[in-house]
KENUVEX-509784 format. One record per residue (C-alpha): residue number from 1; residue in one letter; x, y, z. Coordinates in steps of 0.25 Angstrom, whole numbers, padded with zeros to 4 digits. Layout:
BEGIN
NUM/a/X/Y/Z
...
% end
This chain:
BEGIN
1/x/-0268/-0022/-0232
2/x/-0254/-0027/-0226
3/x/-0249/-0031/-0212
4/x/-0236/-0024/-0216
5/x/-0233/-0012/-0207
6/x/-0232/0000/-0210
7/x/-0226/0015/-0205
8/x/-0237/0024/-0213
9/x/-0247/0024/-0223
10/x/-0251/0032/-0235
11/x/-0266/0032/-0240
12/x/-0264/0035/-0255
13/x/-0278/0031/-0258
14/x/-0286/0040/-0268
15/x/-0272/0048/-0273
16/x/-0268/0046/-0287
17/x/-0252/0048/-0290
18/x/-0244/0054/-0286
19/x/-0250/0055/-0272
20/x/-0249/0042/-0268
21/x/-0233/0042/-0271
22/x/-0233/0056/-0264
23/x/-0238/0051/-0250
24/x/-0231/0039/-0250
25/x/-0217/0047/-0253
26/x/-0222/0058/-0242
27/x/-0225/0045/-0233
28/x/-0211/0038/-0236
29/x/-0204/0053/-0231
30/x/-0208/0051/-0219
31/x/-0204/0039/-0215
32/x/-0191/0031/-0210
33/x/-0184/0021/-0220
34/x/-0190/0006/-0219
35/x/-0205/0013/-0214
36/x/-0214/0007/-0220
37/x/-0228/0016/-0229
38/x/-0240/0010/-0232
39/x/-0247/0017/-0244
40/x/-0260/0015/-0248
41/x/-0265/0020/-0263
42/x/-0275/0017/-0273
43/x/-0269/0023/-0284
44/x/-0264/0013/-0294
45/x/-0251/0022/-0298
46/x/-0246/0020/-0283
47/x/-0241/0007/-0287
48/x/-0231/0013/-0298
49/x/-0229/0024/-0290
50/x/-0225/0019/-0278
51/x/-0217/0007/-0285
52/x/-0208/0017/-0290
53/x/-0207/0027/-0279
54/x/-0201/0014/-0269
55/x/-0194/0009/-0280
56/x/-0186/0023/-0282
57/x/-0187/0028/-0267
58/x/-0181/0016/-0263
59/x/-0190/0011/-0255
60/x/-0197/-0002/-0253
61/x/-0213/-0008/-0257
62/x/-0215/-0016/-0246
63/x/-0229/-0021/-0252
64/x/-0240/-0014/-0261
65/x/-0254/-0022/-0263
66/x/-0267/-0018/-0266
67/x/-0281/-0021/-0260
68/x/-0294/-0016/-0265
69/x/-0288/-0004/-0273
70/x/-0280/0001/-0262
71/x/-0262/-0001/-0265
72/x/-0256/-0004/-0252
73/x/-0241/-0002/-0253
74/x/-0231/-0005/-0241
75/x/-0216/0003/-0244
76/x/-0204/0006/-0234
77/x/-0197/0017/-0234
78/x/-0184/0013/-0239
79/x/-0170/0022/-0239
% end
């Protein structure tokens, strides 16, 4: 879906919210700051959810698309 890098990735698919925000959160805790997750969701929700999340947590969308109803989103671990 993107020639970006990435550190890790988090297949959300099938989950419904909140689990999608979970494993991306339990993904960003492991990880240095500027690391970069890719996650990977089908749930609609995630957009909204994860908008905020970065927003709030201060970290950074580096990218979110969608292709044949799977949402990809690229976001670095800020900090």
């Amino acid at each position: 879906m993107t020639n970006q890098e990435f550190d890790f990735e988090v297949d959300a698919c099938g989950l419904m919210c909140p689990l999608p925000l979970l494993r991306l959160k339990k993904a960003l805790q492991g990880l240095d700051d500027g690391k970069v997750v890719r996650v990977l969701a089908t749930d609609p929700a995630a957009v909204l959810d994860f908008g905020v999340f970065i927003e709030q947590a201060g970290h950074g969308l580096l990218s979110s698309n969608e292709l044949d109803g799977i949402l990809y989103f690229l976001i670095r671990k800020g900090g």
